[in-house]
ZAMARGU-4260 file (C-alpha; in steps of 0.2 Angstrom, whole numbers, plus 5000, padded with zeros to 4 digits):
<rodrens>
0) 4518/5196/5194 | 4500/5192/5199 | 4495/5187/5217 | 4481/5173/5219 | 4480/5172/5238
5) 4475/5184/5248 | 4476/5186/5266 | 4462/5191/5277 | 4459/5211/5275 | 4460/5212/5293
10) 4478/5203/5294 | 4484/5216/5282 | 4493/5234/5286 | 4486/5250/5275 | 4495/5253/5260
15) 4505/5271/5258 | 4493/5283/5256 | 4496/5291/5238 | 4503/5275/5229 | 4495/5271/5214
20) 4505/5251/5217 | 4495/5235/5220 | 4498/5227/5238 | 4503/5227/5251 | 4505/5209/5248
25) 4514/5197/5261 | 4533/5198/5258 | 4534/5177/5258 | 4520/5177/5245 | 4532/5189/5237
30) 4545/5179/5238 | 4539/5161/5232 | 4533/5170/5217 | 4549/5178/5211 | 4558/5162/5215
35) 4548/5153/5204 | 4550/5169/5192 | 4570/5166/5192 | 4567/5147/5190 | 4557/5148/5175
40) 4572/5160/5165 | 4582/5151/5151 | 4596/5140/5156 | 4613/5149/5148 | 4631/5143/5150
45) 4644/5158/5158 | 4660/5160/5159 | 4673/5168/5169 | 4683/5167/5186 | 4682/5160/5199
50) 4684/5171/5216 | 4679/5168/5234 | 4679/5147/5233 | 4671/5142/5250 | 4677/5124/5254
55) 4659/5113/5251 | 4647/5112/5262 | 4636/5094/5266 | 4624/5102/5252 | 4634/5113/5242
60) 4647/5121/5234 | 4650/5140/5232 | 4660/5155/5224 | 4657/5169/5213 | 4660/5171/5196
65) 4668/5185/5191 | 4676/5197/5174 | 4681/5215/5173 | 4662/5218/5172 | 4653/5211/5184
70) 4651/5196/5198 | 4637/5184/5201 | 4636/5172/5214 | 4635/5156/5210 | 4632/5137/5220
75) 4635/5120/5215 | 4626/5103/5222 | 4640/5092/5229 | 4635/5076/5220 | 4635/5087/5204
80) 4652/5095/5207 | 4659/5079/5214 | 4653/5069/5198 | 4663/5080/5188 | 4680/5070/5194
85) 4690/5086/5193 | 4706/5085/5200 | 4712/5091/5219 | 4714/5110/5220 | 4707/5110/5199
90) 4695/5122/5206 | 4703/5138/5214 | 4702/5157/5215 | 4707/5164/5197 | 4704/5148/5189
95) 4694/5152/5173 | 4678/5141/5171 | 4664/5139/5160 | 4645/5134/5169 | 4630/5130/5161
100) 4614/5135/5173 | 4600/5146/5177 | 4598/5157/5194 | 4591/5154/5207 | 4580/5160/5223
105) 4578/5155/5240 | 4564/5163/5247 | 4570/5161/5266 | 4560/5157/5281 | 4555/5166/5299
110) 4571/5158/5303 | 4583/5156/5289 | 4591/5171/5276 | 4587/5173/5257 | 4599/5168/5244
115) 4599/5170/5229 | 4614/5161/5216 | 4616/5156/5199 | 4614/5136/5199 | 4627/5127/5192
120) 4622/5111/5184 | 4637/5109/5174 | 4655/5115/5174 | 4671/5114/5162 | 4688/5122/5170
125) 4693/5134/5155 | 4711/5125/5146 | 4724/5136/5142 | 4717/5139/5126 | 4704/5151/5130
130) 4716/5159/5144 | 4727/5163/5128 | 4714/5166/5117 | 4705/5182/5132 | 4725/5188/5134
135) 4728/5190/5116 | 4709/5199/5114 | 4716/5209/5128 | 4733/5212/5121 | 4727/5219/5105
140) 4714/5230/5112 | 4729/5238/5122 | 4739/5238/5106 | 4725/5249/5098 | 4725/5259/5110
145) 4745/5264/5111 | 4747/5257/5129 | 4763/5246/5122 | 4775/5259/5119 | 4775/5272/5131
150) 4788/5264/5143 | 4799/5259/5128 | 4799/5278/5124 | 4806/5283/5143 | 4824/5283/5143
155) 4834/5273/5154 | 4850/5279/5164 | 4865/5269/5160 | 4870/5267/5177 | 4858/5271/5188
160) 4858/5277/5205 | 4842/5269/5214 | 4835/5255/5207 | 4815/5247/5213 | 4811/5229/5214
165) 4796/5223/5215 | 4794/5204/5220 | 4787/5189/5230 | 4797/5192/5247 | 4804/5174/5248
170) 4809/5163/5232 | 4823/5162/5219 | 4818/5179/5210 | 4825/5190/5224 | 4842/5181/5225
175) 4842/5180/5204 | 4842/5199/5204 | 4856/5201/5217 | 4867/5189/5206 | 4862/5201/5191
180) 4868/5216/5202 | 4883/5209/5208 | 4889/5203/5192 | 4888/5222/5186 | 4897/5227/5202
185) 4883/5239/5205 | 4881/5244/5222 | 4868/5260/5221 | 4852/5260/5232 | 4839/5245/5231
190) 4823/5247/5235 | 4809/5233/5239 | 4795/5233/5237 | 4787/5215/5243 | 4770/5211/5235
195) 4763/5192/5230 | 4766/5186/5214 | 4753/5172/5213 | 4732/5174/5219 | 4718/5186/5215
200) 4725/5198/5227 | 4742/5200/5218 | 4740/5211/5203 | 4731/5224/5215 | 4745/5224/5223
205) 4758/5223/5214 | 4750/5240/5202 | 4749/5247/5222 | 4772/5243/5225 | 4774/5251/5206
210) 4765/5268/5208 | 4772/5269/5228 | 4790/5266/5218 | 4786/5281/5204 | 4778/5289/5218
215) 4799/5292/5228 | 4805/5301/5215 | 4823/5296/5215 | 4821/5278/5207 | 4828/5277/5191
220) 4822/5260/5183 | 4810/5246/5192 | 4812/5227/5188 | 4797/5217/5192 | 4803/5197/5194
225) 4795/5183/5199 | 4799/5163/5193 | 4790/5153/5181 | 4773/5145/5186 | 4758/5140/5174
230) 4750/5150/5164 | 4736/5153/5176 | 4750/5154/5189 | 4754/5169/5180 | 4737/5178/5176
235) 4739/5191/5189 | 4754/5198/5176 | 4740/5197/5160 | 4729/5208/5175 | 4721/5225/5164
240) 4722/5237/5178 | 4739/5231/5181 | 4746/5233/5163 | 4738/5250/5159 | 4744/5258/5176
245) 4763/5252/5170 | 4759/5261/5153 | 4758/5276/5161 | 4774/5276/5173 | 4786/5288/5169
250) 4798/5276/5178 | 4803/5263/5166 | 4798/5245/5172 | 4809/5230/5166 | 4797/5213/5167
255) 4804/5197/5172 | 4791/5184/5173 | 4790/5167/5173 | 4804/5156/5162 | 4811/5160/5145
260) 4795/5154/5134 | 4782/5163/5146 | 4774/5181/5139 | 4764/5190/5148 | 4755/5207/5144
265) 4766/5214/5158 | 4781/5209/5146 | 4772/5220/5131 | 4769/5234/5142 | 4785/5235/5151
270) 4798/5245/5143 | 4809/5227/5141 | 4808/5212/5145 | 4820/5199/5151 | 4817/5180/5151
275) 4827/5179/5171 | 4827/5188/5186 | 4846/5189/5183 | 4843/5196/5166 | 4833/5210/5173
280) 4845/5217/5186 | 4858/5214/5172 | 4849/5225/5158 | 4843/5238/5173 | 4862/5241/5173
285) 4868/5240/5157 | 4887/5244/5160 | 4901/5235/5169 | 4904/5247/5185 | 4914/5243/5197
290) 4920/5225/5193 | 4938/5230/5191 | 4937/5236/5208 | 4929/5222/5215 | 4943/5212/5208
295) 4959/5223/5215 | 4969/5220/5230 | 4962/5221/5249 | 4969/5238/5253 | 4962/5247/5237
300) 4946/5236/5240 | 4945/5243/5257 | 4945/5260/5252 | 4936/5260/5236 | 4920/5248/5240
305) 4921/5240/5255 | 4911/5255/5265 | 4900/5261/5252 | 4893/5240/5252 | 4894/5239/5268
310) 4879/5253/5270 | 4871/5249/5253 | 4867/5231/5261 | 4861/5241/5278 | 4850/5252/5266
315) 4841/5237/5257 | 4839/5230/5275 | 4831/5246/5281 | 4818/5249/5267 | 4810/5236/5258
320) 4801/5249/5254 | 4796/5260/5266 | 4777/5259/5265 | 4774/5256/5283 | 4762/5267/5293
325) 4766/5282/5304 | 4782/5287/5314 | 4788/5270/5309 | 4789/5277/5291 | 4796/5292/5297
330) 4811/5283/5305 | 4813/5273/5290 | 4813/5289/5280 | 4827/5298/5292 | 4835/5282/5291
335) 4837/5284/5272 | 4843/5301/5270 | 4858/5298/5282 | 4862/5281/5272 | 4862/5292/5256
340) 4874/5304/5265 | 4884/5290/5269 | 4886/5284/5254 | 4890/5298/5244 | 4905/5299/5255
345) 4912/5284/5250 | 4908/5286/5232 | 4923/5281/5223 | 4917/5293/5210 | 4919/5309/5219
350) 4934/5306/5227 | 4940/5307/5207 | 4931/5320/5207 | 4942/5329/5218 | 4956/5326/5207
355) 4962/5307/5208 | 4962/5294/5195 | 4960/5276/5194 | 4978/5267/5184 | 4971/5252/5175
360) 4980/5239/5163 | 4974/5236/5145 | 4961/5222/5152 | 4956/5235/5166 | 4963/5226/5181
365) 4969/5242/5194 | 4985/5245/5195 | 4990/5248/5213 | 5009/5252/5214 | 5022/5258/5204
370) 5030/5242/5199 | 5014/5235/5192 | 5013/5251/5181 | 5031/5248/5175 | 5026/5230/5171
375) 5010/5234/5162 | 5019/5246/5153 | 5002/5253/5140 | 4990/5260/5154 | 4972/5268/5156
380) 4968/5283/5168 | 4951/5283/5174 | 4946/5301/5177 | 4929/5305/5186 | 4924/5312/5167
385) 4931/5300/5156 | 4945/5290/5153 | 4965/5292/5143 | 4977/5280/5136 | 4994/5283/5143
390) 5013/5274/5141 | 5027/5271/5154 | 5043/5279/5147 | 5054/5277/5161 | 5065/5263/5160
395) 5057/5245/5171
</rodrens>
């Protein structure tokens, strides 16, 4: 970079003794000179996404464009960005776009700060297509790598004991998966763990709600659940960091995302996917448990069930997820370890244990007096351990 003017040698500070480098030379002559470098570069079209929109200023527009790899910033006149006719809110953090530019120096002033940006003089917001074309390039690198079937390798309790939820702390995915549940008659622990499902700041956390989840010890399965969306509603579950830390789990991770024709990477990662919330909660408990009982009479539901919910539903209020700073956590934590105390004590399963049995009817409905057992007549005794067919011989 050559230097024509030349201020007076008396204006100018000595150099650093030793250096064998030209100067020193006025910083804003400096300046102009690499501006007009950066300017005469070849024009080139990028892609990527976009992250940190600012809303437009009088001048111009700005954000930076980002991948896996790297980040420029990136600026926009108004009248060109506004000429492109894009829709309201077309442009947004995680949209993937295409821009054709060159960059760009502003040298400052005594008064004002340098800048420098990639100058955008056109711009095309990336269609589905190419957001289908980058996840399958990305689907198949993970393929080659074996990062698809390690969860579906981890086995999966049939009834399990604790089960982690991770999802959006308000819409339809939450109460999808306590329909699923309560259809199963499950009523273990639930643990939630409340992340967004939707922006640039969600597959971070979302990877961060999984890996506190494993990190408990005592959860069995984790169902991740959010609705459907668009495609690029739905990029934060296509998210690389994301998708590899759910590889290597050693907590299997059921995916619900989106509707029944959405795929996402996290749905090849996860040990299953399901196409609904409900579906989710459904296949984390496999079996039918306690749905007899939920059906019986008030006294046998009383002593069976209605305690053990009682504290299960205080549990899922204490904890989703006890993430939370300080002695805070520490009272969330004591808080837990007596609800588990709790609720072993009105485990219908250990009272069998002790040497009861549940009567049932062919269909499995309880039986709760004698006269119903007469009636029934072909019975099934539910032992703690496994279950026998009996008959009434006694005369009705």
């Amino acid at each position: 970079m050559g230097f024509s003017h030349e201020e007076p040698a008396e204006a100018r500070p000595a150099g650093i003794a030793g250096s064998e480098l030209p100067g020193p030379f006025p910083v804003g002559d400096y300046a102009q000179r690499l501006r007009d470098e950066l300017r005469g570069r070849a024009r080139v079209q990028l892609f990527g996404e976009v992250f940190n929109l600012r809303p437009p200023s009088r001048a111009k527009l700005y954000f930076e464009l980002r991948d896996a790899h790297g980040a420029i910033p990136c600026s926009m006149w108004r009248n060109d960005f506004e000429a492109l006719g894009l829709a309201p809110g077309a442009l947004a953090d995680g949209v993937g776009v295409v821009v054709a530019g060159g960059p760009d120096y502003y040298p400052g002033s005594a008064t004002s700060s340098p800048a420098f940006s990639f100058l955008i003089t056109e711009l095309r917001v990336a269609g589905e297509g190419d957001l289908l074309a980058q996840i399958d390039r990305l689907r198949k690198a993970l393929a080659a790598e074996g990062l698809l079937e390690p969860q579906k390798l981890l086995p999966r309790p049939a009834l399990p004991r604790t089960i982690g939820v991770v999802t959006g702390e308000t819409g339809k995915a939450r109460d999808d998966v306590l329909a699923g549940l309560r259809r199963r008659g499950w009523a273990g622990r639930l643990i939630w763990a409340f992340a967004p499902v939707q922006d640039r700041h969600a597959a971070p956390a979302i990877g961060r709600a999984l890996v506190d989840l494993a990190a408990l010890g005592e959860v069995d399965v984790v169902i991740v659940a959010r609705g459907g969306g668009s495609l690029a509603d739905l990029l934060a579950f296509c998210d690389e960091t994301l998708c590899r830390t759910v590889a290597l789990l050693r907590v299997p991770v059921i995916a619900s995302v989106g509707h029944h024709t959405d795929r996402t990477l996290l749905d090849d990662v996860a040990a299953m996917s399901a196409s609904t919330p409900t579906h989710a909660a459904e296949a984390a408990v496999p079996i039918h448990v306690g749905e007899a009982r939920v059906r019986t009479s008030a006294n046998a539901r009383r002593l069976t069930l209605h305690g053990r919910q009682a504290v299960a539903r205080r549990a899922r209020d204490l904890v989703g997820l006890a993430r939370a700073p300080g002695a805070h956590l520490e009272r969330q934590r004591a808080g837990l370890r007596q609800l588990e105390v709790a609720l072993a004590a009105r485990d219908p399963q250990r009272t069998m244990a002790r040497g009861y049995a549940l009567v049932e009817d062919r269909a499995g409905e309880p039986l709760t007096s004698a006269a119903e057992a007469r009636r029934a007549a072909e019975l099934s005794l539910r032992f703690h351990d496994d279950r026998i067919s009996a008959k009434v011989t006694e005369d009705a």
